[in-house]
C-alpha positions as CSV (number, residue, x, y, z in Angstrom):
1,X,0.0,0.0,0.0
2,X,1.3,3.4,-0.9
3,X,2.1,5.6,2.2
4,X,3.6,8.2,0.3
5,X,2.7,12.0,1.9
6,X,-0.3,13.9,0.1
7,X,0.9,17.4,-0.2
8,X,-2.6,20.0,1.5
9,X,-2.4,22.5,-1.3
10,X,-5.7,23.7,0.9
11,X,-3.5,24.6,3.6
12,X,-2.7,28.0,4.7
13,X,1.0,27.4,5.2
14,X,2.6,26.5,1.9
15,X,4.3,23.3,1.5
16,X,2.9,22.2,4.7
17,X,2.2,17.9,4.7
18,X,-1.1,17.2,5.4
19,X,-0.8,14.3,7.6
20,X,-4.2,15.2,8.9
21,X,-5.8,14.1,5.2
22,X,-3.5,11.1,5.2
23,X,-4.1,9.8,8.4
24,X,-7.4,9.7,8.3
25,X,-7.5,7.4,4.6
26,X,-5.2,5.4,6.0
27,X,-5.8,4.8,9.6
28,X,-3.3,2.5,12.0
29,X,-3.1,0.5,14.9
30,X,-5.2,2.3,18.1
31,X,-2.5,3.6,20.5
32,X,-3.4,2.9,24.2
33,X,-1.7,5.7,26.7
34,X,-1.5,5.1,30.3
35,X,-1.4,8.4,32.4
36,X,-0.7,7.6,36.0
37,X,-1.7,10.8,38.1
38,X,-0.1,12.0,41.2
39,X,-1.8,13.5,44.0
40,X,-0.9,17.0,44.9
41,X,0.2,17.7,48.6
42,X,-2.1,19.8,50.5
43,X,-0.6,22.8,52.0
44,X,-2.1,24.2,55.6
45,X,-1.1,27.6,56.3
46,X,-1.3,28.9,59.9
47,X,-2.4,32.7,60.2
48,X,-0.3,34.8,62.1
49,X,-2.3,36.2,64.9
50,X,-2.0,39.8,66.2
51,X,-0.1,38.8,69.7
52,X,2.5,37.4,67.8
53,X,5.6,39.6,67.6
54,X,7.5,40.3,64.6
55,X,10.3,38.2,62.9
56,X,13.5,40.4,63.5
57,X,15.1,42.0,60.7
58,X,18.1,43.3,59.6
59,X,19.6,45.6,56.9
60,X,20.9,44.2,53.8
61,X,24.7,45.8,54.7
62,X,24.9,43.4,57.6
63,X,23.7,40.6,56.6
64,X,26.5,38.1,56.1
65,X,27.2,37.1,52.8
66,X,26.5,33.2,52.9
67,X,22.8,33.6,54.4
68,X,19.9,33.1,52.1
69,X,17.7,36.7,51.3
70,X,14.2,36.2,51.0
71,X,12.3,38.5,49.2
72,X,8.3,39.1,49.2
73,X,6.6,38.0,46.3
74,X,5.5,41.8,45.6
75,X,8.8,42.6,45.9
76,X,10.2,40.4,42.9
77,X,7.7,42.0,40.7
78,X,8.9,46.0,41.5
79,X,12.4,44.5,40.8
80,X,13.2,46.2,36.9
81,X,10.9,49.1,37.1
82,X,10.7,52.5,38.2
83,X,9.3,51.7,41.6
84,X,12.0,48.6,42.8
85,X,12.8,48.7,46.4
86,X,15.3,47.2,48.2
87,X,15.4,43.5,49.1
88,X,15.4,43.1,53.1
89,X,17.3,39.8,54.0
90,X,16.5,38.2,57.0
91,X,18.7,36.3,59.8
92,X,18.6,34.3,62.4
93,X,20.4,36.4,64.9
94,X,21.1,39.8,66.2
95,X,24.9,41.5,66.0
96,X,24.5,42.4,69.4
97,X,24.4,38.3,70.1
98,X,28.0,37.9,69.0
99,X,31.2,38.1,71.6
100,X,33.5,40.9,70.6
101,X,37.0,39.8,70.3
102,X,39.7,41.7,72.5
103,X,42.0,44.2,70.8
104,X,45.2,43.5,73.2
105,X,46.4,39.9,74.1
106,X,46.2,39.1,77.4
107,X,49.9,40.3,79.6
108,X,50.3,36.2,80.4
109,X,50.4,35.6,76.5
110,X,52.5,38.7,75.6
111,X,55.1,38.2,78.5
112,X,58.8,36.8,77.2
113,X,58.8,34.0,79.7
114,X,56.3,32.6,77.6
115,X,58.3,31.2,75.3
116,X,61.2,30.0,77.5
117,X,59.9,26.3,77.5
118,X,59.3,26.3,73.2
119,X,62.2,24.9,71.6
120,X,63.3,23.3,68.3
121,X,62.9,19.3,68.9
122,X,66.6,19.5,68.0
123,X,68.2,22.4,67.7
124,X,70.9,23.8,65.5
125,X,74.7,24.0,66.9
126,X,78.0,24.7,65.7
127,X,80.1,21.8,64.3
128,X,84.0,21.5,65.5
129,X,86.4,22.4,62.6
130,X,89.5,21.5,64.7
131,X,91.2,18.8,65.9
132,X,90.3,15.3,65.9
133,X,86.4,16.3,66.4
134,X,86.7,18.4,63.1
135,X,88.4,15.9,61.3
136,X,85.7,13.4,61.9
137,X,82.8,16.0,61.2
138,X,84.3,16.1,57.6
139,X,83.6,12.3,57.1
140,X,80.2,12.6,58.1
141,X,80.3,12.9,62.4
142,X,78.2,15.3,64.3
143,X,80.9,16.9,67.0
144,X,79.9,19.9,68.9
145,X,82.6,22.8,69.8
146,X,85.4,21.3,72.0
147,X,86.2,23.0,75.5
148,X,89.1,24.9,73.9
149,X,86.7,26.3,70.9
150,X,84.2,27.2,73.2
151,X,86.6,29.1,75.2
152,X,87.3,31.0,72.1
153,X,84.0,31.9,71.3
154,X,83.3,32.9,74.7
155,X,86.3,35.2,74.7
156,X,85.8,36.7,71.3
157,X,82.4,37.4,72.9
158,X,83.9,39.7,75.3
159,X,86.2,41.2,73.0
160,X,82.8,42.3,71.3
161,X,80.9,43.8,73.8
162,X,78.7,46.6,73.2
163,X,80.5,49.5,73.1
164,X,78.4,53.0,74.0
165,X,80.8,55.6,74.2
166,X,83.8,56.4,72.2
167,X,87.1,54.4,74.2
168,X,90.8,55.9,73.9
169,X,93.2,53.5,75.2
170,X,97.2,54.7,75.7
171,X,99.7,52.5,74.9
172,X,102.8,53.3,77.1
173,X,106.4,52.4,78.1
174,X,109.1,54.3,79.5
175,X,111.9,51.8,77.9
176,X,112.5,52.4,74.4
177,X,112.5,48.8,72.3
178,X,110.3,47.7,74.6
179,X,108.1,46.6,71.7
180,X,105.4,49.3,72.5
181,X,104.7,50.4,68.6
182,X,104.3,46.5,67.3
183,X,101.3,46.2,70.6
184,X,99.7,49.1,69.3
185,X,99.6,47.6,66.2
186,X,99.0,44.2,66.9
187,X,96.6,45.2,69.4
188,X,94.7,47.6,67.3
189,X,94.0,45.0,64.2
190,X,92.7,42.3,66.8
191,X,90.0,44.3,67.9
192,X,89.4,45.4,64.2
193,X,89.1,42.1,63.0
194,X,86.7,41.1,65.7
195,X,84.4,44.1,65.8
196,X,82.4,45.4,63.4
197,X,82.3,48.9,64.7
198,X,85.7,51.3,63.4
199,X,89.0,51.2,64.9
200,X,91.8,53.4,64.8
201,X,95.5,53.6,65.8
202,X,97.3,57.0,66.2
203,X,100.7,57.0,66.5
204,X,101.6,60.1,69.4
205,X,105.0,59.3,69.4
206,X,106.9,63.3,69.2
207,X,110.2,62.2,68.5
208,X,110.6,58.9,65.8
209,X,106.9,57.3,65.5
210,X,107.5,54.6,63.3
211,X,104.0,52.6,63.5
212,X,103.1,53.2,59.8
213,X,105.9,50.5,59.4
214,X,103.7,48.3,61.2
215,X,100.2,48.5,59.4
216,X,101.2,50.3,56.1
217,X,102.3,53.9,55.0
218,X,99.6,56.4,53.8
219,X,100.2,56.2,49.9
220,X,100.7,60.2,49.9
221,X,102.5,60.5,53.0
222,X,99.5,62.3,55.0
223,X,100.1,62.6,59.1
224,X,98.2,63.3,62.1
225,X,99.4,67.0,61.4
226,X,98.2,66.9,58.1
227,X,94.3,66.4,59.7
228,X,94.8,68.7,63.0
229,X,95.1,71.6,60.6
230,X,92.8,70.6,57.6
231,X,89.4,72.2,57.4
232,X,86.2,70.4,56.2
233,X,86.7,67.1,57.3
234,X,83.1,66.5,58.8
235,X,82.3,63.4,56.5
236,X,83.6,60.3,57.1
237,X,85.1,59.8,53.8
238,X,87.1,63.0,53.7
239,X,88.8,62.0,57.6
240,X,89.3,58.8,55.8
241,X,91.7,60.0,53.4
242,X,94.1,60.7,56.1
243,X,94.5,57.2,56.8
244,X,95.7,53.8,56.0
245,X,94.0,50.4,56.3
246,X,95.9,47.1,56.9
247,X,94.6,43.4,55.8
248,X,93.1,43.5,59.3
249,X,90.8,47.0,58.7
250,X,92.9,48.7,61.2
251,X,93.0,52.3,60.3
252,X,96.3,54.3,61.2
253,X,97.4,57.6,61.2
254,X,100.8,58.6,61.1
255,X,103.4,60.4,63.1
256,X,104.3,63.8,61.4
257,X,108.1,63.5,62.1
258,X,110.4,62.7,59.3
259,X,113.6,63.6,58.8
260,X,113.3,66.8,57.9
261,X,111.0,67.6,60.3
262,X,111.8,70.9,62.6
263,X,109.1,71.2,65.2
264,X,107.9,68.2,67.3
265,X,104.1,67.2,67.6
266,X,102.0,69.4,70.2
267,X,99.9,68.8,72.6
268,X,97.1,71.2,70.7
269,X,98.0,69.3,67.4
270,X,96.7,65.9,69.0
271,X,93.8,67.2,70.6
272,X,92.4,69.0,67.4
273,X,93.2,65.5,65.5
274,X,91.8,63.2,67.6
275,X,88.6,65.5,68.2
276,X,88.0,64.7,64.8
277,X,88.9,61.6,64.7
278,X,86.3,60.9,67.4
279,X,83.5,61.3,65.4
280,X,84.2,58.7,63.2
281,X,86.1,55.8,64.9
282,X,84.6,54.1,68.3
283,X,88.0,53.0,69.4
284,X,91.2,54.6,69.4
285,X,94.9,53.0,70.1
286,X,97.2,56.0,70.8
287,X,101.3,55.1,70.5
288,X,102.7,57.1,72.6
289,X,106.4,58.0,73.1
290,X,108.9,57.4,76.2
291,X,108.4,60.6,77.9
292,X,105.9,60.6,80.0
293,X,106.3,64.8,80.5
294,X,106.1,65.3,77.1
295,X,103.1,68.0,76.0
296,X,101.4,65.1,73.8
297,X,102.2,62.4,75.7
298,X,100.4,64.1,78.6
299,X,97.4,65.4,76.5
300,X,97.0,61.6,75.5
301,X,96.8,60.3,79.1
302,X,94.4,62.9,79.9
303,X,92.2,62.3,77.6
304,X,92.7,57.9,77.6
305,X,90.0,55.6,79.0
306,X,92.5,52.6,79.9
307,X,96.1,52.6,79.3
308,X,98.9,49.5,78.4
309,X,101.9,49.6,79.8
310,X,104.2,47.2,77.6
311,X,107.7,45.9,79.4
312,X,110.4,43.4,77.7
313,X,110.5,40.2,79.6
314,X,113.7,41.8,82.1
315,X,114.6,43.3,85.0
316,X,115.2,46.7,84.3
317,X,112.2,46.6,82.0
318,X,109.8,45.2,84.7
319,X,110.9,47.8,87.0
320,X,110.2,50.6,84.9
321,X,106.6,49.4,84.4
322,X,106.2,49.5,88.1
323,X,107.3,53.0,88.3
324,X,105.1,54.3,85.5
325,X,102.4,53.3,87.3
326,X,103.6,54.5,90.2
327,X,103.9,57.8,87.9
328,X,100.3,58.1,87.0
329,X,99.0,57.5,90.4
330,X,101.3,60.9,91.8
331,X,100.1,63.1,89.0
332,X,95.7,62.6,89.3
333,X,95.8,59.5,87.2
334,X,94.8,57.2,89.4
335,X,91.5,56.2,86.8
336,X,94.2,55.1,84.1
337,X,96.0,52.8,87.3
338,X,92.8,51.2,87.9
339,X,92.2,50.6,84.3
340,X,95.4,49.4,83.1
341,X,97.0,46.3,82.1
342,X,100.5,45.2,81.9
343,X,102.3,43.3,78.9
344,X,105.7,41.5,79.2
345,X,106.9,40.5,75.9
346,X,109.5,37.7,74.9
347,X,111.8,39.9,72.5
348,X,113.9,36.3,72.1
349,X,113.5,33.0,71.4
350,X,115.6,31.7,74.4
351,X,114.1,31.4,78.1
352,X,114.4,34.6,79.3
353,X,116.3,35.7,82.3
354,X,113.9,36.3,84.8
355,X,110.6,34.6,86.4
356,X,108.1,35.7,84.5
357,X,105.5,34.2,86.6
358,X,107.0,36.4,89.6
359,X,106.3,39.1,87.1
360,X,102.6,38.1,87.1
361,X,102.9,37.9,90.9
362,X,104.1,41.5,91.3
363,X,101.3,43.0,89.2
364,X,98.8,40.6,90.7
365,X,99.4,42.0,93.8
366,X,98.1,45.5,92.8
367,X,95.6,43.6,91.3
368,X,96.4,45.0,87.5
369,X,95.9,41.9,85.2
370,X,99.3,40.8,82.8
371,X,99.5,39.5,79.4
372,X,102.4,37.3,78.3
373,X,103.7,37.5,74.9
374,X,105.8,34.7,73.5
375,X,108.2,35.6,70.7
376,X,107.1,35.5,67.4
377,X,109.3,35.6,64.2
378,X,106.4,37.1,62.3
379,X,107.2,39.7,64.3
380,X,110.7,39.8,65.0
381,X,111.1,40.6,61.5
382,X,110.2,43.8,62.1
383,X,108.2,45.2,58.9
384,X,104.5,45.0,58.1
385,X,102.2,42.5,60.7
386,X,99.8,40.1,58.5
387,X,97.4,38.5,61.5
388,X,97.1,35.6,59.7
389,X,100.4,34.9,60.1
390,X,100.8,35.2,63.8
391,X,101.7,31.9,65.7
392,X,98.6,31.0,67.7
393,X,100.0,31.1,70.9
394,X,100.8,34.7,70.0
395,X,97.1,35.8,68.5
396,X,95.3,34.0,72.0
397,X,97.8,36.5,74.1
398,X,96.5,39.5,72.1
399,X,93.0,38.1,71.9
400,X,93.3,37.5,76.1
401,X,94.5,41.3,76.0
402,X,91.8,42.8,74.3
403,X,88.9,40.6,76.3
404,X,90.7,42.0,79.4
405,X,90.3,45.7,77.6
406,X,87.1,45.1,76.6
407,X,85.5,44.1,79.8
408,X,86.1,47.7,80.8
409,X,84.5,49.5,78.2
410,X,81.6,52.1,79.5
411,X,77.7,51.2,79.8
412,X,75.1,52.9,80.3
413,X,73.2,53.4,84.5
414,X,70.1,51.8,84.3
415,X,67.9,55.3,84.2
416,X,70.4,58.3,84.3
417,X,73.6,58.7,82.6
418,X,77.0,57.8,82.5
419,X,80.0,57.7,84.8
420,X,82.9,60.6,84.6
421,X,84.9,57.9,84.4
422,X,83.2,56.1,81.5
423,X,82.8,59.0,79.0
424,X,86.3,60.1,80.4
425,X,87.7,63.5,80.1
426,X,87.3,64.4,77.3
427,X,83.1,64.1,77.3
């Protein structure tokens, strides 16, 4: 039978099929449709009755973000025209309801003893580097510090305590060759090499001050005169210029004699130099000459915080320490006695000829402490001083030297100021 489509050309769309016309020639199987119907739930709404109070509501502003806004069914329709108004959301809860947080911690959670008891599970420590210990931490071992490089670290501690005033220290000796200029220098670059803050070393000496030997010559032969009488040296930079650095950061500023030289260092020309040089540098190391009378010599005691008194490892030596202090203690300096430290140095390689532990004895007595020098070739030889090729036993003597100098350096009084004797004179 021939189901082909009958075109309507009756209908009032073109082209439309008339299935209707076809359908009802040729007529098919009935179709049975089962509809299965679901009943609808029946909603009981209670009325609200006039004694009831009001749901609580709050503006749209506070309203958190994540709570669902309701809005009236009246509302939704205004929403788009001219006469839209503002959606109220509603919450479950007031802001009053909620407990404000404090704005300071508590003093029991702020203290510092707080934290005393927290710790790392296993903290971090140093790792020997010397000795058998340090030998085995290369190959994989876990050695702490030995007693000997703790002792270090502990002294090197001392040698950089805080520092709050500017510090002078005199280096003396009434004995020429005593070995007074290679201290200062020596002396000097240890505490430059351990501090961080600026070190200088002025050599005082009137009559032949030859420490520039010691640390380096200035390349254009500038001198402590040279700065006393410059003008415009308020920068750091341009006081700079008058001095020279050695491998160990130690600044130096020369003697002005030379040769040629016809008028010896004042006392005026040291005080308008180191004035200066105050500014700059929190340490100074001051080589002064063998006079003690001399017009600088005495303007650099006046104005020292501590002063060294260097002696060779000898009778005659030893007794002439004694009396310099015996020196400063007739003539008002008894603050440099009580701040001052002797140092007997070995000059030789051989034993030398007197006790040096009844040396220590002597001084320990007046309760001044003493540093022992062994000889060193380094510097025997007599010309520049490298540190790093001091002898050990030779570098802990200086470093023992400076601790001892540094555990007098000026602090502050717990709410005023300081001491006369810790700003010293010259404050």
């Amino acid at each position: 039978m021939d189901r082909t489509p009958i075109l309507n050309s009756h209908s009032s769309e073109p082209g439309r099929v008339g299935y209707d016309a076809y359908f009802s020639q040729h007529p098919g199987p009935p179709v049975t449709t089962s509809v299965t119907t679901v009943p609808e739930p029946k909603l009981t709404a209670t009325p609200l009755s006039a004694d009831q109070p009001d749901l609580p509501t709050t503006s749209a502003a506070s309203a958190p973000a994540h709570e669902t806004t309701v809005m009236a069914e009246s509302d939704m329709r205004n929403v788009g025209g001219t006469s839209a108004s503002v959606p109220v959301p509603e919450r479950a809860g007031r802001s009053s309801d909620l407990v404000p947080l404090p704005e300071n911690l508590p003093a029991a959670l702020s203290s510092p003893e707080l934290l005393v008891g927290v710790t790392a599970y296993r903290p971090a420590r140093l790792r020997s580097t010397r000795g058998v210990r340090g030998a085995l931490n290369k190959v994989g071992f876990r050695f702490g510090l030995s007693p000997a490089e703790q002792r270090t670290e502990e002294r090197r501690n001392r040698i950089r305590h805080q520092l709050t005033a500017t510090f002078q220290v005199a280096v003396i000796s009434v004995k020429g060759g005593a070995g007074r200029t290679t201290a200062t220098a020596v002396l000097g670059s240890t505490f430059a090499n351990l501090r961080a803050d600026r070190v200088v070393a002025i050599d005082a000496n009137p009559d032949f001050g030859d420490l520039a030997s010691r640390t380096g010559r200035h390349p254009y032969g500038l001198t402590l005169r040279d700065l006393a009488r410059a003008s415009g040296v308020e920068a750091f930079s341009a006081v700079q210029a008058f001095t020279s650095t050695n491998t160990a950061d130690l600044a130096t500023v020369a003697s002005p004699w030379t040769t040629e030289s016809n008028e010896a260092m004042s006392g005026a020309e040291f005080d308008n130099a180191a004035a200066i040089l105050r500014r700059h540098y929190n340490l100074l190391f001051v080589d002064c000459g063998t006079g003690v009378l001399h017009p600088a010599t005495q303007a650099v005691l006046a104005a020292s915080n501590a002063v060294v008194v260097v002696t060779p490892a000898s009778v005659r030596g030893v007794a002439g320490a004694a009396s310099t202090l015996s020196w400063l203690g007739s003539h008002g300096l008894e603050r440099l006695v009580g701040r001052s430290t002797i140092i007997v140095v070995h000059q030789h390689p051989a034993k030398p000829i007197v006790d040096v532990d009844a040396v220590e004895h002597l001084f320990a007595s007046i309760r001044r402490p003493t540093t022992v020098v062994p000889f060193d070739q380094h510097l025997a030889e007599g010309g520049l001083i490298d540190m790093r090729l001091l002898d050990p036993a030779t570098r802990l003597a200086f470093e023992e030297l400076a601790a001892s100098i540094a555990d007098g350096f000026p602090s502050y009084v717990v709410g005023g100021a300081r001491g006369a004797d810790d700003a010293g004179a010259w404050a």
